[in-house]
C-alpha atoms as an extended CHARMM CRD file, in Angstrom:
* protein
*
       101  EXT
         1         1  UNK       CA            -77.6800000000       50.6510000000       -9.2310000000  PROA      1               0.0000000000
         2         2  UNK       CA            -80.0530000000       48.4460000000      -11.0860000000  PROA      2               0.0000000000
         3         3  UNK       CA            -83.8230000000       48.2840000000      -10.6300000000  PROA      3               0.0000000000
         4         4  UNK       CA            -83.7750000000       44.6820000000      -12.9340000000  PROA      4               0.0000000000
         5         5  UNK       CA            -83.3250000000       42.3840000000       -9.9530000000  PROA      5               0.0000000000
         6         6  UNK       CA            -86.3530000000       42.6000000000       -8.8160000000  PROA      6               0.0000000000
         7         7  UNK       CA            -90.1580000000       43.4990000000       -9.6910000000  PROA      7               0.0000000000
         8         8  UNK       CA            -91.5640000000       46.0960000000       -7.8530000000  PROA      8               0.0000000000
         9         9  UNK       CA            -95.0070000000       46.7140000000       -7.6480000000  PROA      9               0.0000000000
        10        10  UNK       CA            -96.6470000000       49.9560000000       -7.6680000000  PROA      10              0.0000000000
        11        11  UNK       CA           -100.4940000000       50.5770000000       -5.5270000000  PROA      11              0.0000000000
        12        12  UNK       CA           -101.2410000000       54.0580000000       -6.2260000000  PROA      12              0.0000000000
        13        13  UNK       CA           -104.4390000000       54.1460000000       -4.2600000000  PROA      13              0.0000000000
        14        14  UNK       CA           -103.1760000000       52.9810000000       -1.1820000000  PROA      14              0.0000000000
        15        15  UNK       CA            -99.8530000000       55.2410000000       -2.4340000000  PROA      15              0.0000000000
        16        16  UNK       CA            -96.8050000000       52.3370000000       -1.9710000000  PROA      16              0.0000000000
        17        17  UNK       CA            -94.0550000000       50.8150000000       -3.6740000000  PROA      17              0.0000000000
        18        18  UNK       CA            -93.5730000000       46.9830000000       -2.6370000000  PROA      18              0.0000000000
        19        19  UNK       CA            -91.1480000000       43.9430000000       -3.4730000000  PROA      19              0.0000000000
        20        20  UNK       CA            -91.9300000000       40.2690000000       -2.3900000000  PROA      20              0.0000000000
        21        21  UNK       CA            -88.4480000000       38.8210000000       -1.8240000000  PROA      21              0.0000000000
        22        22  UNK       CA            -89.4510000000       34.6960000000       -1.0440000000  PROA      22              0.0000000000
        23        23  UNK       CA            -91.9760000000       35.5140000000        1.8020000000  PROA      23              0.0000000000
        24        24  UNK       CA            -91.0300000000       38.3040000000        2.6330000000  PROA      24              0.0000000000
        25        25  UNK       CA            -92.4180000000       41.9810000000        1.9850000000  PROA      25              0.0000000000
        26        26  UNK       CA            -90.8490000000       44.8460000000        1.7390000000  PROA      26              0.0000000000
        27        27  UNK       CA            -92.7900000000       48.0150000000        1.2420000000  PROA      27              0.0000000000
        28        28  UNK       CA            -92.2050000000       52.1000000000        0.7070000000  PROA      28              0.0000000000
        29        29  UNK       CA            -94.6090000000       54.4730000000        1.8310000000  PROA      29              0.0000000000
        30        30  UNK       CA            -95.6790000000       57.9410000000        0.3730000000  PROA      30              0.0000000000
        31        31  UNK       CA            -97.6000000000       60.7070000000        0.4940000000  PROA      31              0.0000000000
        32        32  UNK       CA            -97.9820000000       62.7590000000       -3.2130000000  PROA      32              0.0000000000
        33        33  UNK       CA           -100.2250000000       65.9460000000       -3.1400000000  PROA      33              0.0000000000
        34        34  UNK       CA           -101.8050000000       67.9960000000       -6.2870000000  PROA      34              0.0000000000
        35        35  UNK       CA            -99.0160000000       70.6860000000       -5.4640000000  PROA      35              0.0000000000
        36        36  UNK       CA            -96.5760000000       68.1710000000       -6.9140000000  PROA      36              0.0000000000
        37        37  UNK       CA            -94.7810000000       67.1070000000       -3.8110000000  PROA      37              0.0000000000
        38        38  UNK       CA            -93.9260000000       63.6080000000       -2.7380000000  PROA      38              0.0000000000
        39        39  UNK       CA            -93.5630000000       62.3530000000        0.8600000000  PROA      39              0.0000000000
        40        40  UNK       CA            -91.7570000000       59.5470000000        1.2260000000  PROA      40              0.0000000000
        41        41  UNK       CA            -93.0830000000       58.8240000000        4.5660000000  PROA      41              0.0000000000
        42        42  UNK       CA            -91.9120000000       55.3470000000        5.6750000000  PROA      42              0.0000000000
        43        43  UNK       CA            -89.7950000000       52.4170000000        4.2340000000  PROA      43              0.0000000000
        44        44  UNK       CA            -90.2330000000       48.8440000000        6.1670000000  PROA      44              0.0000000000
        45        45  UNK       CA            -89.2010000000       45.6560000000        5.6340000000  PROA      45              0.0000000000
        46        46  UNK       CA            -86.7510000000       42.9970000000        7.5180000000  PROA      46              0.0000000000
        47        47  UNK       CA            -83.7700000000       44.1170000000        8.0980000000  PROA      47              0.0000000000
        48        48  UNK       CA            -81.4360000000       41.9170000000        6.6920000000  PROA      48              0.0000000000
        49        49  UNK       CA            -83.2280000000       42.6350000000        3.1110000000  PROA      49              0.0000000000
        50        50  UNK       CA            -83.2460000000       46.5100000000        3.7710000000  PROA      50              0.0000000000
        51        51  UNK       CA            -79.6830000000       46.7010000000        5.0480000000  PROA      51              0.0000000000
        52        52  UNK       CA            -77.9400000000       44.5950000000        2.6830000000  PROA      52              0.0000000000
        53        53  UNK       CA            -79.2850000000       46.7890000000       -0.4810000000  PROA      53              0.0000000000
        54        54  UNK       CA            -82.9250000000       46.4650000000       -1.0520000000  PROA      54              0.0000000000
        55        55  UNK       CA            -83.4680000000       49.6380000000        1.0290000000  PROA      55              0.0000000000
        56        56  UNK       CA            -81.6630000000       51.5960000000       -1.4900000000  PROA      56              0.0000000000
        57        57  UNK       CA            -83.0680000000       49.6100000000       -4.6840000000  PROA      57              0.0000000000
        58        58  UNK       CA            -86.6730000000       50.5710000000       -3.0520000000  PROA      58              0.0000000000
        59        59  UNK       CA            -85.4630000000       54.1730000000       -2.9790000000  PROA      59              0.0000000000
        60        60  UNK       CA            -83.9240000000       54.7600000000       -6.1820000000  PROA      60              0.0000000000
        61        61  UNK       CA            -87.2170000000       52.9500000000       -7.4900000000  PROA      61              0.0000000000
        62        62  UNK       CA            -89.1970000000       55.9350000000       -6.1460000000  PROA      62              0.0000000000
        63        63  UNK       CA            -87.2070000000       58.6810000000       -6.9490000000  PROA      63              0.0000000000
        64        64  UNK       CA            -87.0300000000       57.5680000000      -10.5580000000  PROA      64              0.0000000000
        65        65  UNK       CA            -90.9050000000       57.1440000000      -10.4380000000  PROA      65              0.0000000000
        66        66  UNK       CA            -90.5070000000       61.2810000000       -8.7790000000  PROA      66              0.0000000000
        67        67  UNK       CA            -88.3110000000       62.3170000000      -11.9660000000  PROA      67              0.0000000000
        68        68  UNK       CA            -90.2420000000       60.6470000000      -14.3860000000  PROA      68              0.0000000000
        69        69  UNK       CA            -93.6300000000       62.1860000000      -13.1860000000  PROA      69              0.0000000000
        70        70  UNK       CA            -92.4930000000       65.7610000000      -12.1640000000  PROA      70              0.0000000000
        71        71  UNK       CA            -92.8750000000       65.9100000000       -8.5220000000  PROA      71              0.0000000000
        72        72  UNK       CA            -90.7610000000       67.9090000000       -5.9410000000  PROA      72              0.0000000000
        73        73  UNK       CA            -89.3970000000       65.5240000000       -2.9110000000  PROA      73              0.0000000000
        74        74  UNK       CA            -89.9370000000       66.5500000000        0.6550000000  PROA      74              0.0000000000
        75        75  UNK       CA            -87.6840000000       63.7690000000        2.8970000000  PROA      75              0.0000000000
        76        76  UNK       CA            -89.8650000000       62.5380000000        5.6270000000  PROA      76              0.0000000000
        77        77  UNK       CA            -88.1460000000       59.6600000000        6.7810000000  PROA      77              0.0000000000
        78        78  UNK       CA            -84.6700000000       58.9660000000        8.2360000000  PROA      78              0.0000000000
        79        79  UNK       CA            -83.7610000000       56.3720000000        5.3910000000  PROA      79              0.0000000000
        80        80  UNK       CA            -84.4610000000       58.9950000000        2.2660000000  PROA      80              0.0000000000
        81        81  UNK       CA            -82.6850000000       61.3810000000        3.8530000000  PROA      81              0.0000000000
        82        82  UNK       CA            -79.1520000000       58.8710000000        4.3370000000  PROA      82              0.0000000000
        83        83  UNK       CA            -79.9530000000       58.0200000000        0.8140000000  PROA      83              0.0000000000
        84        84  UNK       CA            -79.7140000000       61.4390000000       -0.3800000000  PROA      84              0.0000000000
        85        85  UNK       CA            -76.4720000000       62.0690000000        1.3790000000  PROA      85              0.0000000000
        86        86  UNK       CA            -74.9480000000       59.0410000000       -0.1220000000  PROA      86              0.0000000000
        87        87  UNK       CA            -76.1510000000       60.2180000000       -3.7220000000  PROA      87              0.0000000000
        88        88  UNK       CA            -76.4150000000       63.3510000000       -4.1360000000  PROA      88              0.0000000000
        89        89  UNK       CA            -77.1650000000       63.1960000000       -7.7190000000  PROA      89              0.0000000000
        90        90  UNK       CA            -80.7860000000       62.7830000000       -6.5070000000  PROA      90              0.0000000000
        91        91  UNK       CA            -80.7720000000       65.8960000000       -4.5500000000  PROA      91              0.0000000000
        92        92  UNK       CA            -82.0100000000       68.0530000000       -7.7530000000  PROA      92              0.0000000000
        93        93  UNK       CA            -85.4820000000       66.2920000000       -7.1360000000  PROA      93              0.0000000000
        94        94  UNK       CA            -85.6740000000       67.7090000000       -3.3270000000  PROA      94              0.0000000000
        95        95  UNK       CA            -88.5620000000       70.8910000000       -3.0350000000  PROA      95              0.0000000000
        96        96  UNK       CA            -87.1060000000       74.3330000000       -3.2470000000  PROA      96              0.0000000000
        97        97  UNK       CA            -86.1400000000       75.3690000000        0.8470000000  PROA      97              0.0000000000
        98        98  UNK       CA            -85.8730000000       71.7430000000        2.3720000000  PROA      98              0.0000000000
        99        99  UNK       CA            -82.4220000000       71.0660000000        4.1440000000  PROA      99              0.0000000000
       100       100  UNK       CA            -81.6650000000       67.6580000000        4.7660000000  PROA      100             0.0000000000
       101       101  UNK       CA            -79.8030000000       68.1720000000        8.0660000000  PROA      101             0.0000000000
């Protein structure tokens, strides 16, 4: 997958990843702690963007953004966790003792 299609913008305060296809939004939400781990709490967005690939773009976005900064993913939401089960190559960034079900 390729991140190049579209920019995504990063709001570390308010801790979300976001993508303004035309006029629509489409935005990840997380939780990162001092401990190192990051929640991906929510991912929301209309559903024809989210289902026909942005979804996954918006995911692979943050867990590069995990690898690259050192933190230790804890799957909070139903869409991470389908993501991880269709690529498991991302697994190796899950926290030590979390099954994914």
């Amino acid at each position: 997958m390729s991140e190049t299609e579209y920019e995504f913008e990063h709001d570390k305060e308010r801790q979300t990843f976001g993508v303004k296809v035309k006029r629509d939004w489409v935005e990840l939400e997380y939780r990162a702690n001092r401990e190192g781990k990051f929640f991906i709490t929510n991912l929301e967005g209309p559903p024809e963007l989210l289902e026909n690939g942005l979804g996954d773009k918006m995911l692979e976005h943050a867990l590069n953004y995990i690898k690259e900064n050192d933190y230790r993913l804890i799957p909070s939401c139903k869409a991470i966790k389908d993501y991880l089960k269709r690529y498991p190559e991302y697994k190796e960034l899950v926290a030590t003792g979390i099954r994914l079900g």
